[in-house]
N, C-alpha and C positions, 0 to 999 in steps of 0.2 A: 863783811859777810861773804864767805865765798859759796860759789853756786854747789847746790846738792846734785844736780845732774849730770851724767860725765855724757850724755847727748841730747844739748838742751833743746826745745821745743822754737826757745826765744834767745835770735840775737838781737844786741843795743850793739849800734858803730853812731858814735859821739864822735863827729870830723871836729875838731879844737881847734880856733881863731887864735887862741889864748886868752881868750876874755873868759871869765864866768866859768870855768871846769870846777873847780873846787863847788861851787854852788848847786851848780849841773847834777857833779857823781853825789853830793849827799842827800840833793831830793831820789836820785837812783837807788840808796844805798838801802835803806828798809825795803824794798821790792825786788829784789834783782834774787831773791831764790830761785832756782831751778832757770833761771838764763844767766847767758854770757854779755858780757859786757866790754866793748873794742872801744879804747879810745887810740885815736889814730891823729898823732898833732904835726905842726912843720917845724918844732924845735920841742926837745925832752923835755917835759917837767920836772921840777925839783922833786927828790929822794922823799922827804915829807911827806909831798902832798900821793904818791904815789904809797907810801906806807901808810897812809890812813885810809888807800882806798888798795884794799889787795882784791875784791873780786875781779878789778878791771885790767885787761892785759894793752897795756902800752906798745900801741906804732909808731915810729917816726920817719918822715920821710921827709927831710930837710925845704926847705922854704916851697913846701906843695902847699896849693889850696885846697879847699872843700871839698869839690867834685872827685879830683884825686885820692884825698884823705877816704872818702866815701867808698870809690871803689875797691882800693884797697883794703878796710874792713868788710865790706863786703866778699871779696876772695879769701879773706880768712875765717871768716864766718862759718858757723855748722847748724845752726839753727834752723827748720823749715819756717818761719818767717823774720827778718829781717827786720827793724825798726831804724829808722835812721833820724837823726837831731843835731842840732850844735851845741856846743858849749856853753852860749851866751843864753840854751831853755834852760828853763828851770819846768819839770815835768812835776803834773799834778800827783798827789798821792796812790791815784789806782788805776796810774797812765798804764804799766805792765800787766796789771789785772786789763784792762780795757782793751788793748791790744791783744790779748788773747782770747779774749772773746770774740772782739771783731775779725780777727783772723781763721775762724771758725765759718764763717759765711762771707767777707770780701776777702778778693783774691789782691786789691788794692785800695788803703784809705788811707786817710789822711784826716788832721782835725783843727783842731781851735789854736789858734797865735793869741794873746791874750797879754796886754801889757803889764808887769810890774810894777807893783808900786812904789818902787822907787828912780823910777828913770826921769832923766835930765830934759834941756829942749832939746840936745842933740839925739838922745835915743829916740825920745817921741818924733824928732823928724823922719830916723831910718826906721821907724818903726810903721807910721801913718804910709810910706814911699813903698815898701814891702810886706807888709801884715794886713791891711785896711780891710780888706776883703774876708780875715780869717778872723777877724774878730769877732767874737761873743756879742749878742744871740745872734743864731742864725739858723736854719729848716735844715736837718740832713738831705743831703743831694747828690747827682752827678756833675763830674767837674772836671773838662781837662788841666787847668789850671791850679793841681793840687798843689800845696805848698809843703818841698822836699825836707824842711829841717821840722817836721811833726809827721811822719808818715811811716808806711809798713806794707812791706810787700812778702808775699808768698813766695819762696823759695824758685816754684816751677817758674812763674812769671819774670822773678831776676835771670833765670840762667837762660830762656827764650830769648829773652834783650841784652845776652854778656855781649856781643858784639860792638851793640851802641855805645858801651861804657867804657872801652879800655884804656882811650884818651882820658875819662873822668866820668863820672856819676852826675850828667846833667839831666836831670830828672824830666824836664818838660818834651826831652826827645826821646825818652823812654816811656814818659805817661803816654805819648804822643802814637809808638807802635802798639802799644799794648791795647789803649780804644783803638784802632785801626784792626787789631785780629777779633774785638768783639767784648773784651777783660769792660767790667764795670769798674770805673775811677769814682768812689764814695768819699765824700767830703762831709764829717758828721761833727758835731758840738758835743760828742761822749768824749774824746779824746781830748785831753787838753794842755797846754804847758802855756808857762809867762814868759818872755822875751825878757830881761836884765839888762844891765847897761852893755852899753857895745865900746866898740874903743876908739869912738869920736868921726865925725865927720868927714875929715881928714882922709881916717881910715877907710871908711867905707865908699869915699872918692876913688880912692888907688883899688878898691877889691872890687869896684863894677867896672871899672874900666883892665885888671886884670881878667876878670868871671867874662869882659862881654866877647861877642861873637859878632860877627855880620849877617847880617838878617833883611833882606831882600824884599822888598813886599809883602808883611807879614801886617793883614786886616785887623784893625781892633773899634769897638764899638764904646763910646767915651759914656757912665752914667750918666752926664748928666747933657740933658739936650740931644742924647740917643744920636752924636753924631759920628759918622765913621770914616773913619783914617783910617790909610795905608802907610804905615809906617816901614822907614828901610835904614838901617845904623852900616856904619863903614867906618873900620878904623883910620887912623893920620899912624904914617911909622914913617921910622926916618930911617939912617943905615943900619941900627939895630933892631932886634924882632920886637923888643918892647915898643905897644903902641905909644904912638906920645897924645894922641887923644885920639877925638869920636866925633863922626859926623853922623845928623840924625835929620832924617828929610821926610817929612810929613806931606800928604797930598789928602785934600777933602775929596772922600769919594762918596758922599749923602747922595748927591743927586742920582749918580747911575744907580746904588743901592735901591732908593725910589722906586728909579724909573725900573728894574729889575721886578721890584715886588710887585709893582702895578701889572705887570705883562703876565707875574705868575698868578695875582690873583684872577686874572681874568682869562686867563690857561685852565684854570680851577673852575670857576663859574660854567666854563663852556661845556670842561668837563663833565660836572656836573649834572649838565643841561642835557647831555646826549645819557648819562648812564639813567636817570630819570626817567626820560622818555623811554631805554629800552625795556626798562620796570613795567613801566605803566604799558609798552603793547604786549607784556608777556603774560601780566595778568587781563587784559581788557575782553580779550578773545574767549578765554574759560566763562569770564563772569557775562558775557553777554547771550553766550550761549546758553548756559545756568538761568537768564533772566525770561529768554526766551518761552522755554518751557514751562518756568512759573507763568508766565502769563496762560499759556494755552492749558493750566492745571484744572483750573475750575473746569474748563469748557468738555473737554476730553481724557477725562479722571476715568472714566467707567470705559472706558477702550484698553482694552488689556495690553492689544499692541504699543498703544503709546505709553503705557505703565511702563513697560518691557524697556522700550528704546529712552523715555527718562531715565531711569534705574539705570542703566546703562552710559549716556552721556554722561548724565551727572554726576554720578561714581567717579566720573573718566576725570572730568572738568573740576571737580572737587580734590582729587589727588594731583594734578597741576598745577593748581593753586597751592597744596600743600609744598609739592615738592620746590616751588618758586620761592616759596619762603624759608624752605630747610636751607638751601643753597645761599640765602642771604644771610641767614641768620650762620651759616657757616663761615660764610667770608670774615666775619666777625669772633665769633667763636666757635671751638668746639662743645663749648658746655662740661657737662659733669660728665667723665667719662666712668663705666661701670666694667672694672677688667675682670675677664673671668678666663678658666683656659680652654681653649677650642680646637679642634679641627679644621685645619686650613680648610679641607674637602668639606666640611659640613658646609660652611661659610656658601662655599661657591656654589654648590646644590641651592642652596636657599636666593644667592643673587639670582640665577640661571631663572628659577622657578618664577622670582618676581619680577623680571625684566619680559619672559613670558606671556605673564599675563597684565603685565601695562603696555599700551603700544606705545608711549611717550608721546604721540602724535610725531612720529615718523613716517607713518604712509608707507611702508618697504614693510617685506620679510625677513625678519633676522633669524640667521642659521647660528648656529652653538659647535662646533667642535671642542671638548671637553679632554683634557691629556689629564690619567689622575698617578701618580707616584704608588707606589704599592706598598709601601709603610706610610702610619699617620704620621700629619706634619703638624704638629701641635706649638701654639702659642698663646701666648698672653694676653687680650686685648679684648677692647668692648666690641663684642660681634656685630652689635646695631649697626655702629658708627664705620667698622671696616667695611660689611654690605653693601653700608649707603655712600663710603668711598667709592668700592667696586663698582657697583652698580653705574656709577658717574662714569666713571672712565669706558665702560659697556655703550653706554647712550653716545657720549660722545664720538666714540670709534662707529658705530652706529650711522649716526646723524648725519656724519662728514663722506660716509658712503653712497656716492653716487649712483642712479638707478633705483631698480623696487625693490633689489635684493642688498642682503648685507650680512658679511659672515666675520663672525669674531669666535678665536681662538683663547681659551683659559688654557694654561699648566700650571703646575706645582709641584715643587719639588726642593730639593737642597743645591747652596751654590756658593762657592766660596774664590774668592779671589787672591791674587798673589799676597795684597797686605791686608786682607779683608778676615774678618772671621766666617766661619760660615753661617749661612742663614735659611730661611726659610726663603723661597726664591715666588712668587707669581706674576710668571708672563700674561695681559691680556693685548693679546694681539689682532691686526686684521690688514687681506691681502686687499679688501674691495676699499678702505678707507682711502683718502686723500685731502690730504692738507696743505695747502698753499705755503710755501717754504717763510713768507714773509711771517706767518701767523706764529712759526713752529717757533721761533726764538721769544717771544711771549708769553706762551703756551703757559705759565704757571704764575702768570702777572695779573691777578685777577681784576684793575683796575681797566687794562686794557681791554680784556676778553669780553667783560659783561657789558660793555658800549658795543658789543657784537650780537650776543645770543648768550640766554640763562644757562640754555647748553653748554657752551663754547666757555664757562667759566667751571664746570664740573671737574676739568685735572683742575686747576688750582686748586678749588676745597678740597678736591681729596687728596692734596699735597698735604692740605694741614692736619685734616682728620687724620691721615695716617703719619705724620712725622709727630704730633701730637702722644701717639701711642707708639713710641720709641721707636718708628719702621723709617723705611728711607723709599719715597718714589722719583724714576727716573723713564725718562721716556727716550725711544731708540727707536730713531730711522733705518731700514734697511733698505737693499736694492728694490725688494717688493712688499715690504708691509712696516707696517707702522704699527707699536709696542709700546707697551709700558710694565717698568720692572718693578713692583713693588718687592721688596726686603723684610723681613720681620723678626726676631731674634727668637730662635727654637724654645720649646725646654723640651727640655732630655727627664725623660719617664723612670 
């Protein structure tokens, strides 16, 4: 069945052992419309077997292994996603279908190894030594340990990692960059194919001692008895490059593990011990004050003066309380955000207005220098949630101003950089602010900050409140004031 597409969506590169192809391309052979299908082997197959299967275009590249075979169809490949397998799978019926779906939302998965039912003791030994893990049933998950003859990757994400490959397609040093830039590695039981006999023990002696590598220290945690090796392998070579065997030297490393986790649980605990306390003196202060007054309520209800200055405190001491809990409840989430489209200017009128009349319990005068752009700066976002950003960053420039006084600077405007697009740009700056250099490299680590002051954790959330709503915030030192740039992406009227 040859493919309908002349730029198909889906490549198949089937690396060929020689075992099992003929089995391989006919469970491929009802599925493979509208994709390309590479089989790529270390010696030609017979005329036959390639005339019964004409969708597949034949590589050979004389006594190569897998990882080779692999990358090599891989570079001949046109597909935006990639599927890779070996000859000896045998691919379930809506394996194609199913990779196109998943290829639709992972950028990288992988799926089920699942044994045949006809394999010998010897498959079932390469099969339990290599598959154990990918066997049926099992929960969809994250994994760097996908297993490369069932998997599919995104076009963008192979050509980010060509470099890793050119010696050969070893998949666990490509899964390996790809979670390191941030790529989810999905390991799901939708995808599925059977393993088939292999070509004996023997064989697969000589092909892990061809495939192996030297491998230095590389940690592994054993199921059963949860105990942990440091494993390290090293070839034996004699005057030729073919190793003549493998040294593999194991060290029990349990106890440091242990003793590690005991130090971190109790790094944790301590942790936890000072961020608690600083909870509790941040609320203790509003509510005792609050309790105060309810006590002297009954006595001096009918003094208007004390009506007055209640109404007053408590108003005051009730929105500290609130905002204690906004900030907490921020660290955590942003919640449902409500986007609508605004005026940067409007936004900042409205912080200005309410930072005005909350004194935060500063005890200073804050002054406002206000810069406005003379066209609107219009964006997309939930106004609430940028305010109560703003607002954050206002308090804490604020707070960390030494003296009675304290001046911070708003602008807005557009600002675009050499590889940047342009954006919506707001500076909230200040010349009277000062922050201890040691704190600055923190400054958006909320675990650190809030063992400080509820304050002193205000840029964190509004790092997330605003990156949350697709914005980007960045804080800049200068010779004389201390900034923060939030970014926001226009729309154009």
């Amino acid at each position: 069945m040859p493919s309908s597409s002349a730029e198909p969506t889906l490549s198949i590169v089937v690396g060929s052992n020689g075992e099992g192809l003929e089995v391989c391309l006919a469970a491929l052979a009802p599925q493979v419309d509208g994709a390309e299908v590479l089989v790529c082997e270390p010696a030609p197959s017979p005329d036959e077997l390639r005339d019964r299967f004409p969708f597949a275009r034949f590589h050979v590249r004389p006594g190569a292994l897998v990882p080779a075979l692999w990358r090599d169809g891989i570079d001949a490949s046109t597909g935006s996603i990639v599927a890779l397998t070996i000859s000896p799978m045998r691919p379930a019926p809506d394996w194609v279908e199913t990779i196109r779906a998943l290829g639709e939302r992972e950028e990288v998965v992988a799926g089920a190894i699942d044994p045949a039912p006809d394999l010998r003791i010897a498959d079932w030994a390469e099969y339990l030594c290599r598959y154990a893990r990918d066997m049926l049933p099992f929960d969809g998950h994250q994994c760097l340990e996908l297993p490369g003859d069932n998997a599919a990757y995104r076009r963008d994400a192979l050509e980010r990692t060509r470099p890793l490959y050119r010696d050969g397609f070893w998949e666990p040093e490509v899964n390996r960059r790809l979670r390191d830039e941030g790529a989810r590695l999905w390991h799901t039981p939708e995808l599925v194919v059977r393993q088939g006999r292999s070509a004996g023990a023997r064989a697969f002696t000589r092909q892990r001692l061809a495939h192996g590598r030297a491998l230095p220290k590389s940690e592994i945690q054993l199921p059963l008895g949860g105990l942990w090796l440091e494993v390290s392998t090293y070839p034996i070579r004699g005057d030729e490059a073919t190793p003549l065997g493998a040294v593999l030297v194991l060290e029990d490393r349990t106890a440091q593990k242990e003793l590690a986790a005991r130090k971190r649980q109790a790094e944790e605990s301590q942790l936890l011990a000072r961020v608690i306390a600083r909870i509790a003196d941040e609320i203790k202060n509003p509510l005792v004050s609050i309790n105060t007054f309810v006590e002297l309520i009954d006595e001096r209800y009918d003094d208007p003066d004390f009506r007055k200055l209640f109404s007053s405190v408590v108003r005051r001491d009730v929105r500290r309380l609130v905002q204690v809990f906004e900030k907490l409840a921020g660290l955590v989430s942003e919640g449902e955000l409500n986007f609508s489209t605004v005026d940067v200017h409007a936004v900042i009128d409205e912080v200005v207005t309410a930072v005005e009349l909350s004194d935060e319990g500063l005890g200073k005068r804050l002054n406002f220098d206000v810069t406005r752009d003379a066209r609107p700066q219009v964006v997309r976002v939930d106004a609430a949630q940028l305010r109560k950003s703003l607002s954050y960053l206002v308090w804490y420039l604020a707070h960390n101003s030494p003296g009675e006084d304290a001046k911070v600077t708003l602008s807005v405007g557009r600002h675009a950089g050499p590889d940047e697009p342009e954006a919506v740009r707001i500076i909230i700056g200040s010349r009277t602010a000062a922050v201890p250099a040691d704190k600055l490299g923190r400054l958006f680590d909320p675990v650190q900050m809030v063992q400080e002051s509820l304050i002193d954790v205000g840029p964190a959330v509004s790092q997330r409140l605003i990156e949350a709503q697709g914005g980007r915030l960045q804080f800049r030192q200068g010779r004389h004031e201390l900034a923060f740039h939030i970014s926001l992406t226009p729309v154009e009227s």
